[in-house]
C-alpha positions in Angstrom: 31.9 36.9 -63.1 33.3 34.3 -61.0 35.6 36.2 -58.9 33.3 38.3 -56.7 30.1 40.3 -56.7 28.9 41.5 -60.3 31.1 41.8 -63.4 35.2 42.2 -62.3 38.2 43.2 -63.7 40.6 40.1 -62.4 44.1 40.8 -61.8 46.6 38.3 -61.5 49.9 38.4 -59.2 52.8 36.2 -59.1 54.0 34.6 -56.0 52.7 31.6 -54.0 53.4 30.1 -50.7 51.5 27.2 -51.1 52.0 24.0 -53.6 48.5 22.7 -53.2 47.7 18.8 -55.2 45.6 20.3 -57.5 46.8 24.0 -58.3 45.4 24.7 -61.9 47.7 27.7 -62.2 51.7 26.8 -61.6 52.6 29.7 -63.4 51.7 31.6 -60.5 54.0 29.7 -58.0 57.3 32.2 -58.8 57.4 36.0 -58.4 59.1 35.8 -62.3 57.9 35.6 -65.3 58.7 32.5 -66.9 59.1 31.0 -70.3 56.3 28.3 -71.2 56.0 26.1 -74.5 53.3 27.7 -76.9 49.9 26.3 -77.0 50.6 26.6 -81.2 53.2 23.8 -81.9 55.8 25.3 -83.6 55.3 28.5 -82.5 57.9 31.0 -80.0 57.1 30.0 -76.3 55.2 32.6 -74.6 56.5 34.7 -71.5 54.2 34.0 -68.1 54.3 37.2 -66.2 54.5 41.0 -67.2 56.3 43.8 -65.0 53.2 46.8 -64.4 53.1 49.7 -62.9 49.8 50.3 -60.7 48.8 53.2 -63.3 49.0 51.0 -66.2 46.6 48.5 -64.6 44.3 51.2 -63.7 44.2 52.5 -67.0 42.5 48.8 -67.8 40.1 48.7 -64.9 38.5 51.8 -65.7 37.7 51.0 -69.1 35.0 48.6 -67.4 33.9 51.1 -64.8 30.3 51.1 -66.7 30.3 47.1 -66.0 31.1 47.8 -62.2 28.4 50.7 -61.7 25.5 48.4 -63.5 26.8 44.9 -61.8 28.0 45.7 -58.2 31.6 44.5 -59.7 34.8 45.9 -59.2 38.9 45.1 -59.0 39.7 41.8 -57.9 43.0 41.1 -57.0 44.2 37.3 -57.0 47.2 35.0 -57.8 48.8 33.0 -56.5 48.9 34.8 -53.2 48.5 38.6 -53.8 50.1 39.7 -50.5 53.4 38.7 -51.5 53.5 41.3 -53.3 52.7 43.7 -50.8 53.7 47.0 -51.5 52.2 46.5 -55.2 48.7 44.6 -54.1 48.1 47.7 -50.9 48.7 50.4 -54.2 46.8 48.8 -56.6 43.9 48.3 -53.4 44.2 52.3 -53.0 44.4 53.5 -56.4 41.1 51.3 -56.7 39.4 52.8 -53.3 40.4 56.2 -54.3 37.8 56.1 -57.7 35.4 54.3 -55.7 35.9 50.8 -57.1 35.1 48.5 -55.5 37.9 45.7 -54.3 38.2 41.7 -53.9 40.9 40.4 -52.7 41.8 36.6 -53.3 44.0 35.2 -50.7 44.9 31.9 -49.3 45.6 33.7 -45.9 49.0 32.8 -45.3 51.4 35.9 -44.7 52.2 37.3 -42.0 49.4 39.0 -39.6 50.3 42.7 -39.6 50.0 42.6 -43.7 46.5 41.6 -43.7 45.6 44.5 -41.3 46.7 46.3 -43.2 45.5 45.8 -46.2 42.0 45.4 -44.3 41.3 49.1 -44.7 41.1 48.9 -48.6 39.4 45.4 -49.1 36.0 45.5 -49.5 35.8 41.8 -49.5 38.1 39.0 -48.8 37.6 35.8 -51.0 39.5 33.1 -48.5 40.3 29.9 -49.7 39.8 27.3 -47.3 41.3 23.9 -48.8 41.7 21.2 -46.2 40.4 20.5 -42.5 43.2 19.4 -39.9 46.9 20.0 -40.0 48.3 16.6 -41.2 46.1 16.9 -44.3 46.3 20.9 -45.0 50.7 20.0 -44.5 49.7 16.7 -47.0 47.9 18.2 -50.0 49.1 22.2 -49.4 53.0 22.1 -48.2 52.1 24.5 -45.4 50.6 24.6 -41.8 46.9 25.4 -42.1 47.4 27.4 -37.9 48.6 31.2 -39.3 45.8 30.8 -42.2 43.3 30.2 -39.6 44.6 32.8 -37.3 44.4 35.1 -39.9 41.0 34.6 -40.6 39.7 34.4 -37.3 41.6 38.3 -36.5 39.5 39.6 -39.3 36.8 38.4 -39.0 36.7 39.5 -35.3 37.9 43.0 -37.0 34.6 43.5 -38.8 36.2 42.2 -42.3 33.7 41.3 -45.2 34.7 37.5 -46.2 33.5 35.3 -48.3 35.0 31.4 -47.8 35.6 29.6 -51.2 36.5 25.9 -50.6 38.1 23.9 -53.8 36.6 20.5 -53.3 38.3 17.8 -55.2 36.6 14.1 -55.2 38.5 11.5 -53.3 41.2 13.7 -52.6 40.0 16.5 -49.8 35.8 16.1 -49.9 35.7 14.3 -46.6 33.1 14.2 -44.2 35.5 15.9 -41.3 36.2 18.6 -44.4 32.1 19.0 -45.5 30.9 18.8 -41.3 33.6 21.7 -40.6 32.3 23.8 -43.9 29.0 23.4 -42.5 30.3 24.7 -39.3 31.7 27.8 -40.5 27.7 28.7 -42.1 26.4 27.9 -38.1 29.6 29.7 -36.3 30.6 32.7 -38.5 27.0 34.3 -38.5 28.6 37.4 -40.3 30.2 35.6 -43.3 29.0 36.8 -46.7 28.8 33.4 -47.5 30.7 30.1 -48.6 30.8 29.0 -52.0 31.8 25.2 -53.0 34.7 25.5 -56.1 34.3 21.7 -58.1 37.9 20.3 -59.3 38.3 21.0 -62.9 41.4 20.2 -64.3 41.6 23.2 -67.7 45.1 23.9 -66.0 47.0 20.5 -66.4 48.4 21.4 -69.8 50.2 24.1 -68.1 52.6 21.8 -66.1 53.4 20.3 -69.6 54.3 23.6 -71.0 56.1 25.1 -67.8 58.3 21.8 -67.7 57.0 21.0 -64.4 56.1 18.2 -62.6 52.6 17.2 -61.6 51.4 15.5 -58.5 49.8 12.4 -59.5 46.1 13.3 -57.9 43.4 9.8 -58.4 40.4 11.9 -59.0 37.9 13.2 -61.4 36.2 15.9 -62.7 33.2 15.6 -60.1 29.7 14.2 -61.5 26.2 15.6 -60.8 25.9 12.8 -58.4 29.1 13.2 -56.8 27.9 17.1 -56.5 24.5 16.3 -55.3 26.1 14.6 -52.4 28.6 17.1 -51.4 25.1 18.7 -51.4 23.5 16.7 -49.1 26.1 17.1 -46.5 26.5 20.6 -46.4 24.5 23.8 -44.5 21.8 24.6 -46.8 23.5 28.0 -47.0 26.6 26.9 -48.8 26.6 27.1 -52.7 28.2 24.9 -55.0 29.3 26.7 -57.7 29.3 25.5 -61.4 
């Protein structure tokens, strides 16, 4: 229910360009499944990451196509970054389209051009993340150059594409005022936008660098409070929701 319109079936690929500060799912960085320490002490560790074919996945999805029809929901693809996974993530869009379900897909924006063109054809609506305003930050707290991600939004947008921004707002660490004025400016500039929703830090996902064996970037920040939400609030378009 939180990864698009109405009730969704969410599916997860492998593969990320990105190491962003406060990524609550490393076990999508890699495009293989990895081995991960049980959450049972004592127990086998558990393998991250299945090999699927795209009719095995549909056989899942349409077990909730009642959900969909009642809810406006759908397929939701996500990661990680779906689109590294091309060929897979375009098949899985089709198969979807082709019973009339309707598609999400979650994407940090940065892949080459071309591939989100695409894909455009069989996305009903793009969920684009949108972490950090200005280069030297977005290269700080992301590893990568924040110019293709924007390009890429900006061609398809201008190509008629359905997008919804989600910004990941983390206290102290990217909820700046240059970051909440240029959120705001999206709401007055981008008149077409299906909206922009405000994701608050959590931090469920830092057990997982524990049982992956990997490091974790040292963030000073908190979960944020009602009053740290109510300002965020206070600086944004009245349009943009902050989600729970």
């Amino acid at each position: 229910m939180h990864d698009g319109p109405g009730i969704r079936t969410t599916v997860f690929l492998k593969g990320c360009p990105l190491r962003c500060a406060w990524c609550h799912n490393p076990e999508s960085w890699t495009l293989q499944p990895q081995e991960a320490e049980s959450v049972t002490p004592g127990q086998a560790p558990t393998i991250l990451g299945q090999s699927r074919q795209v009719g095995e996945i549909m056989d899942i999805v349409r077990k909730d196509r009642a959900y969909y029809e009642r809810s406006g929901g759908g397929l939701t693809i996500s990661g990680g970054e779906p689109t590294l996974q091309f060929q897979f993530c375009k098949a899985l869009l089709q198969a979807a389209r082709s019973e009339n379900i309707h598609t999400c897909l979650d994407t940090c924006g940065c892949n080459r051009t071309g591939i989100f063109l695409d894909l455009l054809p069989w996305v009903d609506l793009f969920l684009w993340d949108y972490k950090a305003t200005g280069e030297l930050l977005h290269q700080k707290l992301t590893g990568s150059s924040c110019e293709l991600i924007r390009e890429n939004f900006e061609l398809l947008y201008q190509r008629g594409a359905s997008i919804l921004i989600r910004a990941p707002l983390i206290p102290q660490v990217n909820d700046t005022p240059e970051h909440l004025e240029a959120l705001s400016a999206f709401a007055r500039d981008y008149t077409k936008l299906r909206g922009i929703e405000v994701l608050p830090y959590h931090d469920t996902g830092l057990s997982k660098f524990e049982r992956l064996g990997i490091p974790r970037r040292a963030l000073q920040t908190t979960v944020p409070s009602p009053a740290i939400k109510a300002r965020w609030k206070a600086g944004l378009h009245p349009q943009i929701i902050i989600k729970d």
